[in-house]
LUMFILO-647272 format. One record per residue: residue number from 1; residue in three letters; z, x, y of N, C-alpha, C in turn. Coordinates in nm, 4 decimals, always signed. Last residue first. Layout:
BEGIN
R, num, residu, n_w, n_u, n_v, ca_w, ca_u, ca_v, c_w, c_u, c_v
R, NUM, ALA, Z, X, Y, Z, X, Y, Z, X, Y
...
***
This chain:
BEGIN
R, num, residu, n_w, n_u, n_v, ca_w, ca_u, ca_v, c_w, c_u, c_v
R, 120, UNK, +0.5187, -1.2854, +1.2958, +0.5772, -1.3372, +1.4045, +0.6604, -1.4565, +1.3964
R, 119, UNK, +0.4821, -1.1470, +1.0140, +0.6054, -1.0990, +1.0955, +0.6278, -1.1521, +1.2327
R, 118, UNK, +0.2453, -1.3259, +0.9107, +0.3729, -1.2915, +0.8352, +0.4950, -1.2001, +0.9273
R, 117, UNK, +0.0709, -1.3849, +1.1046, +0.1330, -1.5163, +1.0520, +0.2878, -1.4867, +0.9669
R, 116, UNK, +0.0514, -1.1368, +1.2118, +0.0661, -1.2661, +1.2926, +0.1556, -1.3895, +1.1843
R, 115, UNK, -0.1405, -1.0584, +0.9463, +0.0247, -0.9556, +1.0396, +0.1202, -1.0347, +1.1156
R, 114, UNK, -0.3241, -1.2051, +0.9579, -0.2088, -1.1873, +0.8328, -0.0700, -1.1687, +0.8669
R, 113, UNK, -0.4509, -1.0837, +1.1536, -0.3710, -1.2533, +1.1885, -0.2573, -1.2735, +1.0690
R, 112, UNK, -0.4910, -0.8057, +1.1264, -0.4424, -0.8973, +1.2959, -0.3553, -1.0699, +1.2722
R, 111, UNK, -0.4899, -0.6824, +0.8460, -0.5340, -0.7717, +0.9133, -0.4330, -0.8246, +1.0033
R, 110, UNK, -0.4344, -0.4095, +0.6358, -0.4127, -0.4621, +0.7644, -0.4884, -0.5315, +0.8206
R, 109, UNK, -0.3272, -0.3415, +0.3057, -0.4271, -0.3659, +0.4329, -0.3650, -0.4111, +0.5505
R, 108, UNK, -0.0474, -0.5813, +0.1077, -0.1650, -0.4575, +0.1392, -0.2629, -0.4778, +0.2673
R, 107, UNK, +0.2176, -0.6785, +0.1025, +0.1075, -0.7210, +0.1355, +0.0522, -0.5696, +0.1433
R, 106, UNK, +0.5260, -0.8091, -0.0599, +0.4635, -0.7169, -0.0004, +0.3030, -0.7937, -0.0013
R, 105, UNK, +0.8779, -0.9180, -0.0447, +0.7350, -0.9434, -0.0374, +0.6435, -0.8017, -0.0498
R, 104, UNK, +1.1299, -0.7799, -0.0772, +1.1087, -0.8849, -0.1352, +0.9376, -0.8845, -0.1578
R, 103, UNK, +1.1062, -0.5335, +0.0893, +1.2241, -0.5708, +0.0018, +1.2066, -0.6554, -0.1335
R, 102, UNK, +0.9125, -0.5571, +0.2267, +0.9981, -0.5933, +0.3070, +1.1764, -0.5733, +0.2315
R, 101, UNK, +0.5888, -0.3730, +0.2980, +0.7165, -0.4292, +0.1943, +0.8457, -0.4195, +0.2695
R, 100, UNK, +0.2930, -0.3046, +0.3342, +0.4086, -0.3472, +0.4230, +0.4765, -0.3626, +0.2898
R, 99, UNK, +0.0767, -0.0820, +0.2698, +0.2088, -0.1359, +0.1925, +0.2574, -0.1771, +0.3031
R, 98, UNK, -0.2103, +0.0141, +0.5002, -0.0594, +0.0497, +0.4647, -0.0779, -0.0860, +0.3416
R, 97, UNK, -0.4154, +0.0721, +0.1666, -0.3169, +0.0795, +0.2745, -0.3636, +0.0461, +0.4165
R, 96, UNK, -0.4032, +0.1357, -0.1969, -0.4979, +0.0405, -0.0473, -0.3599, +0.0655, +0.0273
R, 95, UNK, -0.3942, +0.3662, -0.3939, -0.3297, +0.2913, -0.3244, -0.3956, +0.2173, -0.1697
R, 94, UNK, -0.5483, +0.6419, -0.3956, -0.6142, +0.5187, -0.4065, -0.5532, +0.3887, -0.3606
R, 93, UNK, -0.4124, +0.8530, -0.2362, -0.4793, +0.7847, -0.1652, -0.5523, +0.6905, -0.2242
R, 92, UNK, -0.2528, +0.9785, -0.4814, -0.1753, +0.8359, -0.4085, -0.2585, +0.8252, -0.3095
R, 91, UNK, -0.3325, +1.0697, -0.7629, -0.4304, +0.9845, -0.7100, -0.3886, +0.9387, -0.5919
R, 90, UNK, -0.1206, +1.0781, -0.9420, -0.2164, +1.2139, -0.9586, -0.3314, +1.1886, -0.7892
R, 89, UNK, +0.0014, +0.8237, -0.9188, +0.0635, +0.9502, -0.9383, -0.0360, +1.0920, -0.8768
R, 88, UNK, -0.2420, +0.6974, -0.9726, -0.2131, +0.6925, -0.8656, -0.0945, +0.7977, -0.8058
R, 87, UNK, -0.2857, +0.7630, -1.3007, -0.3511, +0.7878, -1.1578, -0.3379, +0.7638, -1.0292
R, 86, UNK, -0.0417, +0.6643, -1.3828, -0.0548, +0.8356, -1.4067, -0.2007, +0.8463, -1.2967
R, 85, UNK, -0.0388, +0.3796, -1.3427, +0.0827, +0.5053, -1.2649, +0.0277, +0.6445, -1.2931
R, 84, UNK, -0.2240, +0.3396, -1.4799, -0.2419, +0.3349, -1.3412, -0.1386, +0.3820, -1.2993
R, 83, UNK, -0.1057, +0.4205, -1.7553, -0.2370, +0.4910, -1.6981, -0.2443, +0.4657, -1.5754
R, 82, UNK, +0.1020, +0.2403, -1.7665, +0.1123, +0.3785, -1.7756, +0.0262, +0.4309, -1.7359
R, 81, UNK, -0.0560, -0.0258, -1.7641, +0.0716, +0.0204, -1.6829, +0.0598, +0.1761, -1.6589
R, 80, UNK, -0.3594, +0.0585, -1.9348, -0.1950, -0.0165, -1.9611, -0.1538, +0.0398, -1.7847
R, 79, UNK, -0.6361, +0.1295, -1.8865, -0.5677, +0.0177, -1.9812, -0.4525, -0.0621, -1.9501
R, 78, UNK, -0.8340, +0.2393, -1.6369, -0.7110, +0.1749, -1.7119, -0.6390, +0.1143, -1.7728
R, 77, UNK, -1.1411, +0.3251, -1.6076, -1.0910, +0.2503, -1.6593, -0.9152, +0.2411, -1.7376
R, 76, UNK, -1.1779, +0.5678, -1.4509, -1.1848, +0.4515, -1.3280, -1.2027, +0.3317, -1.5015
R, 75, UNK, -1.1604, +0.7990, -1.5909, -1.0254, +0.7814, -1.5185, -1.0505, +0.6303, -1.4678
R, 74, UNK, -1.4058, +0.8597, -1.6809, -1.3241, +0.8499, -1.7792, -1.1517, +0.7763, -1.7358
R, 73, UNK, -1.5748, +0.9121, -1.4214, -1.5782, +0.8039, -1.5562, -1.4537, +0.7482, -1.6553
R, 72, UNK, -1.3892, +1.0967, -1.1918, -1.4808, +1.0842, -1.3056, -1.4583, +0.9953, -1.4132
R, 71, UNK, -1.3680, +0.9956, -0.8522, -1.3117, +1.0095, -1.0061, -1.4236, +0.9872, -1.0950
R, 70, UNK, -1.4831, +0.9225, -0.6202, -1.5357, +1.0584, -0.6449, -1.4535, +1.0731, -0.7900
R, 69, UNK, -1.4718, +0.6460, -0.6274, -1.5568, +0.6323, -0.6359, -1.6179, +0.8321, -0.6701
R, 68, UNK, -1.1653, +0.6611, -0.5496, -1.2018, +0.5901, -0.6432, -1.3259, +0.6617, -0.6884
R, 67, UNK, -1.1857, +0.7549, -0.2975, -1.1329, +0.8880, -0.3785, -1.1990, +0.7868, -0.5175
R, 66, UNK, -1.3574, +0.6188, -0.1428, -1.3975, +0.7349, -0.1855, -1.3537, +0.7955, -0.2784
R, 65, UNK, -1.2695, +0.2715, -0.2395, -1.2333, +0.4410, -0.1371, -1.3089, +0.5362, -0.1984
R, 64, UNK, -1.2766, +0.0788, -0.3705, -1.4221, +0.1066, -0.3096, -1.3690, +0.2318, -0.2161
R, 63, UNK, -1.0367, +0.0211, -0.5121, -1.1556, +0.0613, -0.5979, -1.2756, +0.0796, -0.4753
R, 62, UNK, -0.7491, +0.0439, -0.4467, -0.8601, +0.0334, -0.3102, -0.9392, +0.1254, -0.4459
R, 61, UNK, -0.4746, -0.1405, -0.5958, -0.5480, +0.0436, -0.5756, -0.7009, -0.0444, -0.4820
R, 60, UNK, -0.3781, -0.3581, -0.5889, -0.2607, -0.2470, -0.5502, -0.4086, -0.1318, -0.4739
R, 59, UNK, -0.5191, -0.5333, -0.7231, -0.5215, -0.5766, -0.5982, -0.4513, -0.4278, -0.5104
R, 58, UNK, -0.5539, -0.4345, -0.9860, -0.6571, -0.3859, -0.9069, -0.6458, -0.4567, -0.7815
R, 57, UNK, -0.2668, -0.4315, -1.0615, -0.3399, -0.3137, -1.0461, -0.4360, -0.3129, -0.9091
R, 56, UNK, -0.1566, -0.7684, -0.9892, -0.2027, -0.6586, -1.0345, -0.2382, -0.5796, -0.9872
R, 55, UNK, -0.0510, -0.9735, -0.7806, -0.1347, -1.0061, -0.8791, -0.1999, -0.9028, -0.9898
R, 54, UNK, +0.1561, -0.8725, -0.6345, -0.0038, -0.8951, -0.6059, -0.0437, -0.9461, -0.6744
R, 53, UNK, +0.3943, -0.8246, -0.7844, +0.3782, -0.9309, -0.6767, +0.2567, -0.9430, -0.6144
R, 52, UNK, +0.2774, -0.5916, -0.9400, +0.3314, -0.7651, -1.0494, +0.2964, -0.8602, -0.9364
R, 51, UNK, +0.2765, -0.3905, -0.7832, +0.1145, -0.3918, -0.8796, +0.1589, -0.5773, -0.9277
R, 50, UNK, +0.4870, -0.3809, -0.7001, +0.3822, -0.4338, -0.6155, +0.2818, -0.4416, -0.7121
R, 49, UNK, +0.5936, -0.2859, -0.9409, +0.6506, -0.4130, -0.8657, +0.5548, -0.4909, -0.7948
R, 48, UNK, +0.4690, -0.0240, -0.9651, +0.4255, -0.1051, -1.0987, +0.4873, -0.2667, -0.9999
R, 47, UNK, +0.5784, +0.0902, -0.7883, +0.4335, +0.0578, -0.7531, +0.4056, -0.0339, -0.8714
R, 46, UNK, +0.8623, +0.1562, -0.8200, +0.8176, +0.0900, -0.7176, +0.6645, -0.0141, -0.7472
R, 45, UNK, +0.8547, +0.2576, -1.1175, +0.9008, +0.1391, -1.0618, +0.8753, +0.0279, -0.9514
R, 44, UNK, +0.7143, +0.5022, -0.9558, +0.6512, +0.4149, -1.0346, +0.7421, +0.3177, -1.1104
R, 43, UNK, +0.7831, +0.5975, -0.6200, +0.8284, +0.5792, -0.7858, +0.7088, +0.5070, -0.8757
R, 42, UNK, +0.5531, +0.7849, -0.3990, +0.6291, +0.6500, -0.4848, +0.6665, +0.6382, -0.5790
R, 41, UNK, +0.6410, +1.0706, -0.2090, +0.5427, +0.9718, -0.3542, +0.6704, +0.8577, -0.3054
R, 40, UNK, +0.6550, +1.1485, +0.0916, +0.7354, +1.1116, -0.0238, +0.6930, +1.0225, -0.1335
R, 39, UNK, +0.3464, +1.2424, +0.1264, +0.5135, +1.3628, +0.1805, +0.6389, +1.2441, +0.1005
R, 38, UNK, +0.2244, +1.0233, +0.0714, +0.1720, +1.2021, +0.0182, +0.3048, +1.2693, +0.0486
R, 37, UNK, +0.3551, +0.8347, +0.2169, +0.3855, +0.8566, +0.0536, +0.2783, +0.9684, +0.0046
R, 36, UNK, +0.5113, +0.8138, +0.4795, +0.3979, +0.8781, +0.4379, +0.3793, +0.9525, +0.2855
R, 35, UNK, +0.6659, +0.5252, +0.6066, +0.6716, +0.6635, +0.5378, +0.5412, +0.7016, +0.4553
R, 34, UNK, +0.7966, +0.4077, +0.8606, +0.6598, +0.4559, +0.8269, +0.6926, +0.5659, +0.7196
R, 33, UNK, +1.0020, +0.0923, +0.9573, +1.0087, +0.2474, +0.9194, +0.8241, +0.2805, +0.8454
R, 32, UNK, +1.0205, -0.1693, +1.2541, +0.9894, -0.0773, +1.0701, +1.0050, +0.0689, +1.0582
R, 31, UNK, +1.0316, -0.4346, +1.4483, +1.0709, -0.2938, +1.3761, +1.0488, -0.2017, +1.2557
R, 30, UNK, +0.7891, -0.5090, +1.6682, +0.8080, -0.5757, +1.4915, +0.8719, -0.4468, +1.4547
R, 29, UNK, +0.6499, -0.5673, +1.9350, +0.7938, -0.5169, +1.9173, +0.8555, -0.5313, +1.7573
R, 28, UNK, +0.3799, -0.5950, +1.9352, +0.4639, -0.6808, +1.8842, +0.6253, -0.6677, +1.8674
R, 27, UNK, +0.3317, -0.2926, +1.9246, +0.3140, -0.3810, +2.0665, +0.3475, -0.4882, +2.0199
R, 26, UNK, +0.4328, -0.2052, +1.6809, +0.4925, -0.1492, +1.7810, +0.4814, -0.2281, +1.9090
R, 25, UNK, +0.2319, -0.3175, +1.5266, +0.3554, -0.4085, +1.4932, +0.4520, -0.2892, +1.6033
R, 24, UNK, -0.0361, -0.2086, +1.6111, -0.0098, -0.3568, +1.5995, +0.1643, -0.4162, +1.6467
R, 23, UNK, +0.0608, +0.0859, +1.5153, +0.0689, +0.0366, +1.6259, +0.0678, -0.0986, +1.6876
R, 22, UNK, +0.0608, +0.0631, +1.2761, +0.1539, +0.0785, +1.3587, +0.1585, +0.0237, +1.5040
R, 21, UNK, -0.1965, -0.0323, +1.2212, -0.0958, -0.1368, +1.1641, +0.0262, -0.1052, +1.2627
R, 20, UNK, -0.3410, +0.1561, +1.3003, -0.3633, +0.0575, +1.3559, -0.2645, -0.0504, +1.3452
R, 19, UNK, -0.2954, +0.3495, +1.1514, -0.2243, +0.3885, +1.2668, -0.2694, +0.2754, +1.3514
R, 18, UNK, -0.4371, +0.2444, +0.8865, -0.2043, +0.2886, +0.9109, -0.2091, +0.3156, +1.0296
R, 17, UNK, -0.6386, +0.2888, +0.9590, -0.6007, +0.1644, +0.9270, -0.4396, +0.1578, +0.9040
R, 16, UNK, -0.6578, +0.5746, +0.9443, -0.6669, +0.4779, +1.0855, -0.6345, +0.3479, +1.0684
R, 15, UNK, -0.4231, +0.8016, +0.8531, -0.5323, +0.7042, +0.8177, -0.5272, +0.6154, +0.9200
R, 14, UNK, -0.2802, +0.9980, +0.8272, -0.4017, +1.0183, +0.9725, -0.4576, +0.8896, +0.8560
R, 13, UNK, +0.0024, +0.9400, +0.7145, +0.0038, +0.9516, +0.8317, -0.1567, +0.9821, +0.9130
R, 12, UNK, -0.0372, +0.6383, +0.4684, -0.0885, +0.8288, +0.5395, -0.1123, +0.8236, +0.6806
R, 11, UNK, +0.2021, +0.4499, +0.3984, +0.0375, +0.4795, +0.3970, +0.0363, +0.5829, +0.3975
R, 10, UNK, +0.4383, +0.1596, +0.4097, +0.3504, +0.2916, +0.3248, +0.2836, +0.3158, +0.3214
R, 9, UNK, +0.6410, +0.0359, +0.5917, +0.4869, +0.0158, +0.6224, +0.4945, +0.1588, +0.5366
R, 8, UNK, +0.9131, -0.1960, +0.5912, +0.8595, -0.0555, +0.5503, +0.7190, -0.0415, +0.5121
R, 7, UNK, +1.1474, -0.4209, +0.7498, +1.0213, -0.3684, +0.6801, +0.9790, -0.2356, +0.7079
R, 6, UNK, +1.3875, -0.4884, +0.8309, +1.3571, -0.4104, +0.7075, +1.2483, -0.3783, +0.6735
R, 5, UNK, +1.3778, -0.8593, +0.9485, +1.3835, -0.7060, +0.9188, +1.4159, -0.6628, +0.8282
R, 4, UNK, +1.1702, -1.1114, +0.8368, +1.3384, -1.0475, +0.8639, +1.2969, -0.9051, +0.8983
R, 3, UNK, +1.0384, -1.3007, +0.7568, +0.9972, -1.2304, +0.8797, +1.1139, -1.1730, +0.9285
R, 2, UNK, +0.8292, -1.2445, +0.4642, +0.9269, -1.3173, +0.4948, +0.9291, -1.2424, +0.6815
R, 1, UNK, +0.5268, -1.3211, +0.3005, +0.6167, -1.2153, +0.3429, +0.7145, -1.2742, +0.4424
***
């Protein structure tokens, strides 16, 4: 992840691991915007991008969240593209979080030194 500005942290506003990231990159003086993709989804352009620059799907979605783990059978196998947009669509707390994305890069979760190595 590159160390310019512009970055844009995507999560939920009461998740603690988003209000840890904020705050991280607030006492680092690290500028960004927070948007709370239950109050503005994500395209699915967007998320299919990050689903490519991760390595896929299953780096994008958080398979051990609850919400994962309270879907019924039939949903926690996705074939194509289309199906993981139609559950995360239907689904946007499976998405692991925050999304930093810068434009270019992106990274999931929040780790102290990740954060360190990629925006200091």
């Amino acid at each position: 992840m590159s160390k310019k500005s512009g970055l844009v942290l995507y999560g939920l506003e009461k998740c603690s691991t988003c209000r840890k990231a904020r705050a991280w990159l607030d006492e680092h003086g690290i500028e960004h915007e927070f948007v709370d993709y239950r109050d503005h989804p994500l395209n699915g352009r967007q998320l299919q991008s990050w689903a490519d620059l991760l390595g896929g799907w299953a780096k994008l979605v958080n398979r051990a969240s609850m919400t994962w783990r309270r879907l019924p059978d039939d949903l926690k196998s996705p074939q194509r593209d289309h199906d993981w947009l139609e559950l995360v669509a239907n689904h946007p707390a499976l998405v692991r979080r925050p999304v930093a994305w810068d434009g270019e890069s992106v990274q999931v979760g929040f780790n102290p030194k990740r954060y360190r190595e990629s925006f200091l």
